[in-house]
N, C-alpha and C positions, 0 to 999 in steps of 0.2 A: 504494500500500500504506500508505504514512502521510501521515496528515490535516498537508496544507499548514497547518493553522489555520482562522480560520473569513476566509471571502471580505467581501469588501466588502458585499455581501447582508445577510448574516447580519449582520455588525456592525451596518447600518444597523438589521435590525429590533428588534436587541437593544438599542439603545441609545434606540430610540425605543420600545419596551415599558417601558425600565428610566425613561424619563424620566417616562412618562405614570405610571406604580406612584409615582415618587415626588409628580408633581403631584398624584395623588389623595389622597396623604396626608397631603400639606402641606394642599390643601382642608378634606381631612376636621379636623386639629387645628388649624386659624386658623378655618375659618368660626363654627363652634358659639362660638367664643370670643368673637369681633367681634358675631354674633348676641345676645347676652349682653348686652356690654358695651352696643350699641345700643340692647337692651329696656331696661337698665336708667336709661339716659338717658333715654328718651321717656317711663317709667313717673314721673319725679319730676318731668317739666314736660309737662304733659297740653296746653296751650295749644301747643307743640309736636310733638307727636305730631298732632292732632286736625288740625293743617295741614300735616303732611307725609301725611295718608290724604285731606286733601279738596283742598287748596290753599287754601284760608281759613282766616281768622283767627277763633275763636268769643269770644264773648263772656259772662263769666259772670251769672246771671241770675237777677233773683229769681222772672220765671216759672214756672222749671222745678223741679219738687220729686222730690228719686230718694231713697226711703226703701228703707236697706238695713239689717240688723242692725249693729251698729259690731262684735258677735264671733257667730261661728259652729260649732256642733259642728265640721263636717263643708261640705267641697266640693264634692258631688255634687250639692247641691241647696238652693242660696241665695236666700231668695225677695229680688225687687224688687217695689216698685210706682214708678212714674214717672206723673206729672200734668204738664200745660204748662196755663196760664192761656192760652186763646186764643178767642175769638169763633166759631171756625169758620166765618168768613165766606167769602166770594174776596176779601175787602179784608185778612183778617187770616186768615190759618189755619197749620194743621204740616203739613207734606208729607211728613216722613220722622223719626224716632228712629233713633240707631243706639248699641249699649250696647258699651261699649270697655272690653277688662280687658286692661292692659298686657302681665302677666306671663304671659297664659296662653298656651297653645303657638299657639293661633288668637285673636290679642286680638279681630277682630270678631264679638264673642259672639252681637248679632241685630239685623233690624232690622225696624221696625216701620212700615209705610204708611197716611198718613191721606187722608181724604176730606172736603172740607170742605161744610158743609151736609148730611154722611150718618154723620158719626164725631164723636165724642170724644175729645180727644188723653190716654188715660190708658191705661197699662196694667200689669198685675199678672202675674206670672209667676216660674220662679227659672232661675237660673242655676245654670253649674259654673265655679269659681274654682282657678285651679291653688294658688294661697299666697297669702297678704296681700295686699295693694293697693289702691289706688285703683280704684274703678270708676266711669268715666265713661258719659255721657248727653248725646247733643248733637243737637238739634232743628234740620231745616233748617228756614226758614220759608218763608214764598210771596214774603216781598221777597228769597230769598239768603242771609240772613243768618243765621250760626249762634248758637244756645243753648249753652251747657254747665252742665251740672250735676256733682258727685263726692262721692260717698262709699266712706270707708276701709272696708272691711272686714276682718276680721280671721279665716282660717279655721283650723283645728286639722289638717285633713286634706285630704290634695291632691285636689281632684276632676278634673282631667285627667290623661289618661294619656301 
C-alpha cells in the first residue's frame, strides 16, 4: 500500500538520466565557448591554422595574388579574384586553391582544381563572409608545397547564417 521508495532500478536510471541532462549541458555551455576561443586563435595566425587543416607549413608568396575589397556593403556576396604565377607545366603547375575564412561558421569556403597543360590557375568568383577577417588562399603545388596568400576584408553585414 505505501511506496517503499524508489528500488535500486529506479535510482540507477534516474541518476544516470540526471547525469547525462547534466553532461549535455555542460557540453552544450563549454563547447561553443572553447569553439570561439579556438577560431579566434587560428583566425590571427593563418600560418597556423593552414597546418593544422593540411599538416604543412605554407609559405607566403609573391606568386599568388587574392584581390578582395579591403570594405564591403554586405556579406552575402564578396567578390574575389585569385591569380598564381605558374607555367602550367608537369614540371611546375597548381593542383588545388582552397579559400579559408576563419570566422565563418564553415571557414573552408571552396576549393578550386587545376589541370596542368588544360587550365589556368586564376579564378574570379565571390564569397559569403560571416564578419571581418582575414581571408586566406593557399595553393598546393605539384612539388607539395604550399602558397599562401591574405587579404583583410572588412564587411558591414553578416552573410552567414
Amino acid at each position: 500500500m505505501f511506496d517503499k521508495g524508489p528500488t535500486r532500478e529506479a535510482t540507477t536510471r534516474r541518476t544516470l538520466l540526471l547525469t547525462g541532462a547534466a553532461g549535455l549541458a555542460t557540453a552544450a555551455l563549454v563547447s561553443p565557448t572553447r569553439a570561439n576561443e579556438e577560431r579566434t586563435d587560428l583566425a590571427e595566425e593563418p600560418v597556423a591554422l593552414v597546418k593544422r587543416l593540411t599538416g604543412k607549413t605554407p609559405t607566403e608568396s609573391e606568386r599568388m595574388h587574392l584581390a578582395m575589397p579591403r570594405s564591403f556593403s554586405n556579406g552575402y556576396s564578396v567578390p574575389l579574384a585569385l591569380a598564381i604565377d605558374s607555367a602550367m607545366t608537369e614540371s611546375d603547375h597548381v593542383r588545388s586553391v582552397r579559400v579559408i575564412a576563419p570566422r565563418n561558421p564553415l571557414i573552408e569556403v571552396a576549393t578550386f582544381h587545376f589541370v596542368p597543360q588544360r587550365s589556368q590557375p586564376r579564378v574570379s568568383t565571390r564569397i559569403r563572409l560571416a564578419e571581418p577577417q582575414y581571408v586566406l588562399a593557399v595553393a598546393e603545388m605539384n612539388d607539395d608545397t604550399l602558397l599562401l596568400a591574405k587579404a583583410w576584408v572588412e564587411v558591414a553585414t553578416n552573410g552567414c547564417e
